[in-house]
N, C-alpha and C positions, 0 to 999 in steps of 0.2 A: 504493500500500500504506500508506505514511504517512497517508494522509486517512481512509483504510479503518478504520487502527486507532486512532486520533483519537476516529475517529464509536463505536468499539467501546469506549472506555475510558467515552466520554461517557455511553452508553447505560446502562451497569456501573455506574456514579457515581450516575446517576438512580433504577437500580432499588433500590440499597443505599443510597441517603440522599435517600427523599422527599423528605421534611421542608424538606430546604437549596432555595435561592434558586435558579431556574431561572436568574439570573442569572451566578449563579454556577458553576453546573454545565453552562454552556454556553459558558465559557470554553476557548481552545484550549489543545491538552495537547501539551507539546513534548517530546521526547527528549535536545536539548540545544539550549542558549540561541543557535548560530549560527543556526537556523533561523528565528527571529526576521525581519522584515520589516524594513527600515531604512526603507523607503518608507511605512510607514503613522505618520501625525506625532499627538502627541498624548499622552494618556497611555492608555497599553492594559493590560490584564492579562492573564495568562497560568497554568496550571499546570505547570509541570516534573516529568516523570517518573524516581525516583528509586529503583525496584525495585520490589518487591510485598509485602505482609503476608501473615500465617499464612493467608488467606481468600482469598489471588492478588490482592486487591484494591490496583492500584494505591496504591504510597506517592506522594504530589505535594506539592510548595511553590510557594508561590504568588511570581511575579515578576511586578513593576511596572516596564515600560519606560515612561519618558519621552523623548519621542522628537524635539527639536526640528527646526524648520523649516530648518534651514541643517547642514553637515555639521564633526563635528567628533571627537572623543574623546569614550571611552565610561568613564566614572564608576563603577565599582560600589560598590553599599552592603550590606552583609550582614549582619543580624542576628540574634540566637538560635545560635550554632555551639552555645553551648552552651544548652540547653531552659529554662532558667530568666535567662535576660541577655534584658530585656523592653523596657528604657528604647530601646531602637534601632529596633523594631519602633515605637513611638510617634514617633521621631525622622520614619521614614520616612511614618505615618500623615500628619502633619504639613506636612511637604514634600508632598507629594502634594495634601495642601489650599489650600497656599499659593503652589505655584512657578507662575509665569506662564512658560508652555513657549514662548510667541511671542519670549522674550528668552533662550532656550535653542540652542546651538550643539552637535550631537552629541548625546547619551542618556545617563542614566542610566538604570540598573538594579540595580533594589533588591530584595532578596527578605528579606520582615517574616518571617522564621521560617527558616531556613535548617536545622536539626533538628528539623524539623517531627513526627519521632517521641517528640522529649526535650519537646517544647513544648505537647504534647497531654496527654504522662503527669506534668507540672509535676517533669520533674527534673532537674538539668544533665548528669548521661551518658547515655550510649548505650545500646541495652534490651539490649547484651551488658556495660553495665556501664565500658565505656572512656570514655576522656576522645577525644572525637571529634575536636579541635583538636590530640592528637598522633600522628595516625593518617596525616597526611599524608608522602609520595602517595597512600598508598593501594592495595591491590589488587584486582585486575579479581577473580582468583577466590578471594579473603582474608576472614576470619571479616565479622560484621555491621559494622562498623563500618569495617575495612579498605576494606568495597566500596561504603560509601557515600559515604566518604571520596574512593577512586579516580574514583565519578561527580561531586563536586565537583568534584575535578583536571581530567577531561575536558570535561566538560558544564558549567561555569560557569567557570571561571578564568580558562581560554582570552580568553574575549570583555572583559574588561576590560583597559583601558587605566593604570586606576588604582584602587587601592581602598580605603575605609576600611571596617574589620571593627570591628563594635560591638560590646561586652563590658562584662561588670557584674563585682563581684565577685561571690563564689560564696556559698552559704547560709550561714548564721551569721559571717558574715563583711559589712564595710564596706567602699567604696574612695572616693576622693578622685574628681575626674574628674581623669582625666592620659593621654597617651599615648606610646605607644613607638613608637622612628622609630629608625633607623640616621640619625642626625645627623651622620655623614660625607658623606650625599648631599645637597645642596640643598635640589632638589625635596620631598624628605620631610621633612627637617627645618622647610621652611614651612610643607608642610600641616600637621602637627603644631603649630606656632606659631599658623596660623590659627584652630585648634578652640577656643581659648579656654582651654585646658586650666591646673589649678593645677598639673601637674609634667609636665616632659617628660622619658621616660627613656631613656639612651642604650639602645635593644636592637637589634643587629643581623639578628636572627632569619634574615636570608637570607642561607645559604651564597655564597660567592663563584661568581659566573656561571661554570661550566666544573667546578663540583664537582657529580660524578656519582654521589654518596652516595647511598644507597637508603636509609638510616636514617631513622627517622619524623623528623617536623620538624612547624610551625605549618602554618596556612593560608597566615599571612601571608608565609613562607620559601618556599610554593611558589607564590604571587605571584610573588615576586623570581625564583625561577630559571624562571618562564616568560616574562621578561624586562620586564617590568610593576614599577610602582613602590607600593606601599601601606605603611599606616601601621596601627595598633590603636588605637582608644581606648574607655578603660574610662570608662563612664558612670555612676558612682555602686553602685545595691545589685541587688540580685537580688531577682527575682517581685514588681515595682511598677514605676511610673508613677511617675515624681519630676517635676512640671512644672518646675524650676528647671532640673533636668538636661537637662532634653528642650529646654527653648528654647533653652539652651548648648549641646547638640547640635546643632540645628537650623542656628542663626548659624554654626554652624562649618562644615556643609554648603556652605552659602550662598557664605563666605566662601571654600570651597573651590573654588567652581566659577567664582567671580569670578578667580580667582586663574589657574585653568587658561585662561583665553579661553574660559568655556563656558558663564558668562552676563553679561547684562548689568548692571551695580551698582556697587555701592562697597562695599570692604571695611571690615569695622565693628568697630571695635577694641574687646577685651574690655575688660570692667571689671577683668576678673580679673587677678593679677598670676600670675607664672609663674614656676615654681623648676625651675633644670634639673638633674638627675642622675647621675653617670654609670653609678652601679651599684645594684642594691637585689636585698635578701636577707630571706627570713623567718626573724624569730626564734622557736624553739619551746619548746615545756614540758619538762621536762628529766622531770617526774615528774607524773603526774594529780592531779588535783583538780579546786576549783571557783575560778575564772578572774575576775578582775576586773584591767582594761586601765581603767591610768591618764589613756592620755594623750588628746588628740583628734586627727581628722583634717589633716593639713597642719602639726600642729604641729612646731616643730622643737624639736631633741633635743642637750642636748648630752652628752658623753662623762658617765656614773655618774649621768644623772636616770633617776628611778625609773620605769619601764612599767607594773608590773604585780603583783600580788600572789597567789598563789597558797594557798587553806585546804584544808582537810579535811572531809568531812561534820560535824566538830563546831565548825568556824568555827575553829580553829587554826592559825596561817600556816606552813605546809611550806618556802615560798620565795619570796623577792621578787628582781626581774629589772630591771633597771639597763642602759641604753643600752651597746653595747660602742663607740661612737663615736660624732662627730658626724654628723646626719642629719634625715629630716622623713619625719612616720608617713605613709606612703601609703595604706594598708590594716591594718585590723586587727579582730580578732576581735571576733563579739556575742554568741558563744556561753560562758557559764558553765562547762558542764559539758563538760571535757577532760580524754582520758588522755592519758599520753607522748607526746610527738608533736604534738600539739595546736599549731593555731597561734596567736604572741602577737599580733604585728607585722610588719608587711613596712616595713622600712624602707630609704630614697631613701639613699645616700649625694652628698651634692652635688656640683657640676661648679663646684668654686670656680678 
């Protein structure tokens, strides 16, 4: 039956998108990533089936197994949770160009769009509008988003042994590259070390193993409670290509999989210096206007230097916004034009 409706999805694909690469459209279509082949070595591709559109037409995202010759731990890489974080989907382009699979132990599996809904309609939520990274677990029979959520939970989480989740910041908005690790655990606090990253920030994201919370949480927290170890890192901006970012991405993959016994190499120490964090918090607008953020990325901060200044449509200043302590900008605003609410700053407090 499985092969049956394979050969039915494939058929359905062809007759609704001439146009595409018979190469592509003859790609196998899986129900969930255990189905996978561990015996076929190399790099293969695949589509994952993810539900159906207004047209019954299969939703799918595309997964790249690399599959080495020898057996080991299974990597995953995830990019796009949210439709607009692109720099990961390049990371993994990348990798795919470059890994030589003969000095690969175990598989990676990488999927360049993982919101394959948000990533087509170039927006970071969900077409109900949710932020799909706090959706998790997820519900089998739960609004849109709930239940695409629940088939990440079932049908991909599962099969990784480790994972780094790729993220950009979000529209009108900048971030530094940095990532977040529960830095009480080893293991994650290395791979995080090894990415190259300019800040590392203490986040726990996953509940203590035996907490049976049904409460939304990350991706990366229901990682952890499926007993699996992963890390976040954010790679620069949204809806581009940074080649800086992506080769520091890249190296940090590399460096990742050296690090596991799961290739062969040497690990390659960043240029980059690293600031570690233990907390960080966004500063906001207290009151609308038009937005102009002082400071730069990475810069550090001390207690009453100035952020940011706030005018009126007649260029008159409402309010200027002053550090509440010492710290180093992570992320911060490119957008001008903000009401209330609006974000200035997301600022690291450090791990002195």
């Amino acid at each position: 039956m499985k092969a049956i409706k394979t050969l039915l999805i494939s058929i359905i694909l062809t007759i609704l998108n001439p146009a595409e690469s018979a190469a592509q459209n003859d790609l196998p279509v899986l129900t969930n990533l255990n189905e996978i082949d561990n015996s076929i070595t190399g790099i293969n591709n695949y589509w994952l089936e993810m539900g159906s559109d207004t047209f019954g037409k299969p939703i799918l995202i595309p997964v790249v197994v690399i599959q080495g010759f020898t057996s080991g731990p299974t990597l995953g890489l995830t990019a796009a949770i949210h439709g607009n974080e692109l720099n990961g989907i390049a990371i993994i382009h990348e990798l795919v160009e470059t890994i030589d699979v003969k000095l690969l132990k175990g598989r990676i599996v990488a999927i360049p769009g993982l919101n394959a809904v948000s990533v087509e309609l170039d927006q970071r939520r969900f077409s109900d509008d949710e932020d799909l990274n706090r959706n998790f677990p997820g519900k089998e029979t739960g609004n849109r988003s709930e239940q695409y959520a629940y088939k990440i939970s079932e049908r991909v989480l599962p099969v990784f042994d480790f994972q780094i989740d790729m993220h950009t910041a979000s529209f009108g908005r900048t971030n530094t590259m940095y990532a977040r690790a529960d830095v009480s655990n080893d293991t994650i606090v290395t791979l995080a070390r090894l990415q190259g990253a300019d800040i590392i920030l203490n986040s726990k994201g996953t509940p203590s193993f035996g907490n049976t919370s049904t409460s939304s949480r990350t991706m990366r927290a229901e990682t952890g409670l499926k007993g699996n170890l992963g890390i976040t890192v954010e790679y620069g901006n949204p809806q581009v290509y940074q080649k800086d970012i992506v080769s520091r991405g890249l190296q940090g993959v590399y460096n990742s999989l050296v690090y596991l016994n799961m290739y062969t190499g040497t690990i390659e120490k960043s240029k980059y210096s690293t600031t570690y964090c233990k907390k960080s918090y966004w500063i906001y607008m207290e009151e609308g206007g038009f937005l102009e953020v002082l400071v730069e990325l990475n810069q550090l901060l001390k207690k009453g230097d100035k952020m940011a200044v706030v005018k009126n449509a007649f260029g008159q200043v409402l309010k200027e916004y002053f550090a509440p302590e010492d710290g180093i900008v992570i992320g911060k605003s490119t957008n001008p034009a903000n009401m209330s609410g609006g974000r200035i700053i997301h600022l690291g407090i450090l791990d002195n």
